[in-house]
C-alpha positions as protocol buffer text, in pm:
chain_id: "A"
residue {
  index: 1
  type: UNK
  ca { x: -8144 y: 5393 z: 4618 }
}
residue {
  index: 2
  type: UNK
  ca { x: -7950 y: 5157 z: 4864 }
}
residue {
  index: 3
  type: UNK
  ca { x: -7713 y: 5289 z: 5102 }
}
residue {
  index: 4
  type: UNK
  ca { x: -7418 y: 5107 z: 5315 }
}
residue {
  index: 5
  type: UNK
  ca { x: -7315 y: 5191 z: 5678 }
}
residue {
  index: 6
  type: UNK
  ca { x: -6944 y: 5121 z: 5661 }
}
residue {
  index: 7
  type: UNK
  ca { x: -6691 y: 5197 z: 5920 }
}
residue {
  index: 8
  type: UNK
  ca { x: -6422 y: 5395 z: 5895 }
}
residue {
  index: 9
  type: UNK
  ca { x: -6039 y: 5337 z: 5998 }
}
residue {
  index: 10
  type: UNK
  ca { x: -6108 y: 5590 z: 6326 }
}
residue {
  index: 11
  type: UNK
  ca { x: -6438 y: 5429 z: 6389 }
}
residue {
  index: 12
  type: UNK
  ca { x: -6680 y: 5699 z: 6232 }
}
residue {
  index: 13
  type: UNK
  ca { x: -6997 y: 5559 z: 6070 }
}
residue {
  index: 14
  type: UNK
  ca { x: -7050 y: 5626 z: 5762 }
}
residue {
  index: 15
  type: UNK
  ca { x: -7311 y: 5581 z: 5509 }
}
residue {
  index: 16
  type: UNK
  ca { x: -7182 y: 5552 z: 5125 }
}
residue {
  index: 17
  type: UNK
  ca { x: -7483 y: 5494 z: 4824 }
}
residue {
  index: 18
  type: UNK
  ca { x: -7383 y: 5156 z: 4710 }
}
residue {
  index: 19
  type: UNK
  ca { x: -7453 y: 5283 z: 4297 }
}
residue {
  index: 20
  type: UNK
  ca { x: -7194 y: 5496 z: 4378 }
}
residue {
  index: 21
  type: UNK
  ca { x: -6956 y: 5205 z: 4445 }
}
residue {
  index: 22
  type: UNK
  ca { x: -6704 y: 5116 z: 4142 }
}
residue {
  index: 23
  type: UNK
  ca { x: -6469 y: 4843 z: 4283 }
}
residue {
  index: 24
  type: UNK
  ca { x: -6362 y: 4733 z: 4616 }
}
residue {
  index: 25
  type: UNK
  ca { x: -6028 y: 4610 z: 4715 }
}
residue {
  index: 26
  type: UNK
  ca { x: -5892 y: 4396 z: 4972 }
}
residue {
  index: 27
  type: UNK
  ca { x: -5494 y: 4397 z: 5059 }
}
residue {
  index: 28
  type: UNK
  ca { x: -5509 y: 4396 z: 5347 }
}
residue {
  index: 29
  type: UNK
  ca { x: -5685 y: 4690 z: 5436 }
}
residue {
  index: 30
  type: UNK
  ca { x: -6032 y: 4711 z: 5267 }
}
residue {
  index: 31
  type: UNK
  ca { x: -6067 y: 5003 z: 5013 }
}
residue {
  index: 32
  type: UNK
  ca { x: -6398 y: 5140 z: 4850 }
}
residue {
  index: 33
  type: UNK
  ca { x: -6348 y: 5338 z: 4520 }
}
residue {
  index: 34
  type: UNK
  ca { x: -6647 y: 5551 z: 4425 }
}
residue {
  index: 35
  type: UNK
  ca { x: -6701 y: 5760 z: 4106 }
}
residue {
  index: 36
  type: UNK
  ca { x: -6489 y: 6030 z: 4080 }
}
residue {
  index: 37
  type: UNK
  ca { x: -6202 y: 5860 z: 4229 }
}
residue {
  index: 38
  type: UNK
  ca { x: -6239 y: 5916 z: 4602 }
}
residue {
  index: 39
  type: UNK
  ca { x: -6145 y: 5616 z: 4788 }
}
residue {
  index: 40
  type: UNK
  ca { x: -6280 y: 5542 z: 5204 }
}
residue {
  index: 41
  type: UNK
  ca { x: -6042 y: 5306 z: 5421 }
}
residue {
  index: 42
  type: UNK
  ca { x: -6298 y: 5135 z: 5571 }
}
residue {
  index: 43
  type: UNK
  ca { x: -6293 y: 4859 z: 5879 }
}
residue {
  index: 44
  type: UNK
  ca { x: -6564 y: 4619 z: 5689 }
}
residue {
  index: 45
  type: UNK
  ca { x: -6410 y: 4352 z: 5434 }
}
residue {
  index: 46
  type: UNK
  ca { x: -6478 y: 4317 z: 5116 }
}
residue {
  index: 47
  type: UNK
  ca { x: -6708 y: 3982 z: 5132 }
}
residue {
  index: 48
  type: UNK
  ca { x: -6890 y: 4190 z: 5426 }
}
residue {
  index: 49
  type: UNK
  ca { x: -6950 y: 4512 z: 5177 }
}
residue {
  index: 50
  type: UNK
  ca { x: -7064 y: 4207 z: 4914 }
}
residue {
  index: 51
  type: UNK
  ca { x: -7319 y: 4054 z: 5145 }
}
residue {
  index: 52
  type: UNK
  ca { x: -7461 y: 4431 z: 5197 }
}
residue {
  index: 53
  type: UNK
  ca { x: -7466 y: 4506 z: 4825 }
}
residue {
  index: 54
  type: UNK
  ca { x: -7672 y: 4184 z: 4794 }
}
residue {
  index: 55
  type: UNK
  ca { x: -7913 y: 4211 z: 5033 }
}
């Protein structure tokens, strides 16, 4: 199971499971939808959350 620390808009840490992950979105804040439909403003962008997901 891989986890992500992400960043949220008020600067909170936060760590999200990365199978939990359905799309991410970039316009111009970046926006991480997760199963279930709950969606984290977060400060990372999306080709930052990509490199994490591949490593």
């Amino acid at each position: 199971m891989k986890f992500l620390k992400l960043t949220k808009m008020d600067t909170r840490k936060i760590m999200v499971n990365a199978a939990l992950i359905q799309s991410v979105e970039s316009n111009p804040d970046t926006v991480v939808m997760l199963e279930g439909g709950r969606k984290i403003l977060v400060k990372e962008t999306m080709e930052e959350i990509f490199e994490m997901v591949q490593k």
